[in-house]
C-alpha positions, 0 to 999 in steps of 0.5 A: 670361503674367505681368504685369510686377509679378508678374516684379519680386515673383518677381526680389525673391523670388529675391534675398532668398534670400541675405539675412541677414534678422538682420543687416538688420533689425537695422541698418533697425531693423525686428523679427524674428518668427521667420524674417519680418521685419516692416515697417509701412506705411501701417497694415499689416503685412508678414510678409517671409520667403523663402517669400513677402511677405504681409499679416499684420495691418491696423489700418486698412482701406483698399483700392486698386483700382489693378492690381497694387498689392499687388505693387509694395507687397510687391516694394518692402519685400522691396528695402528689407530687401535694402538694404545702406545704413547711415544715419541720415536728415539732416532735409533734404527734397527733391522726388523729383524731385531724385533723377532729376538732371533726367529728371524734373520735379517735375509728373512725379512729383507727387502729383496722386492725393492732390490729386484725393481731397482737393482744397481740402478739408484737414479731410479730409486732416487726418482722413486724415493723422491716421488714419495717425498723421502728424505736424502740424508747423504752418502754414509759411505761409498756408494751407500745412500741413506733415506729417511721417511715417516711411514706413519707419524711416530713410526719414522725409518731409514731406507739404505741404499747399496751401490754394490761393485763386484763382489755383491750386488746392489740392495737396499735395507729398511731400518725402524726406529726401535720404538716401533715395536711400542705401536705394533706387536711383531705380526703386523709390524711385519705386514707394515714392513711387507706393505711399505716393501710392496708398495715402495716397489710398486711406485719404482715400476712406474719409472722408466 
């Protein structure tokens, strides 16, 4: 019996069938290479066709042993390139919290993976967030360390950084341009979030 992951990779599948490939990728900004259209995401590279969803190059090796990880990746690209939104992002971030109007809070959805990897040690993360080419904005405060990143090219965010002291420990929170919500709906903008999450962890455990 399929898993869950599997069902939602064949559904996404099925759908991209009837997509005008040229026409999307045009309008999200992404590259056409034959009949795939490539997305970059965390270091990798994604071949998208109506064949399959495959990895087609690695620039930098990480891994996550989290169950059907490489499905939610793929089936979230596959419904990026089937999103009819036509936007530019607007430089105003919010929690993904701020999308769910309420069902979920922000402790729900927060990034608890990526503060249990790097903890109270930021040169860690920095070497993690440098790795992936992010980008250092500066000190907003003390001790709180703001990043920005494109995740997918109109889906920009912010990765803050908080040192902690003694009263609360460190933690770090991703922020979306409020236009995001234009390319996904909630469920799989959701997955994206679990999936950068996940991913961006997995790339801090190859640091020593």
């Amino acid at each position: 019996m399929k898993k869950g992951y599997e069902l939602t990779y064949n559904w996404v599948m099925d759908l991209l069938q009837s997509c005008d490939f040229k026409e999307s990728a045009k309008r999200l900004n992404l590259r056409l290479s034959g009949d795939a259209v490539m997305i970059a995401f965390l270091g990798r590279t994604y071949a998208v066709s109506k064949e399959a969803i495959r990895l087609a190059e690695e620039k930098i090796l990480w891994l996550s042993k989290k169950e059907g990880y490489e499905y939610h990746v793929k089936s979230v690209l596959g419904y990026y390139l089937l999103s009819e939104a036509d936007a530019e992002p607007q430089n105003d971030f919010c929690t993904l919290a701020h999308f769910s109007h309420g069902i979920f809070e922000n402790r729900e959805l927060s990034g608890d993976r990526l503060t249990s990897v790097f903890g109270a040690d930021y040169n860690k993360f920095r070497k993690a967030a440098e790795k992936l080419s992010m980008r250092f904005e500066g000190e907003k405060s003390s001790g709180q360390y703001v990043w920005s990143y494109l995740l997918l090219p109109k889906i920009p965010i912010k990765i803050v950084y908080y040192e902690g002291d003694e009263d609360y420990p460190a933690k770090v929170q991703v922020l979306y341009d409020k236009t995001a919500i234009l390319f996904f709906k909630f469920e799989p903008l959701a997955v994206l979030h679990g999936s950068f999450i996940e991913g961006f962890a997995a790339v801090g455990e190859t640091e020593q």
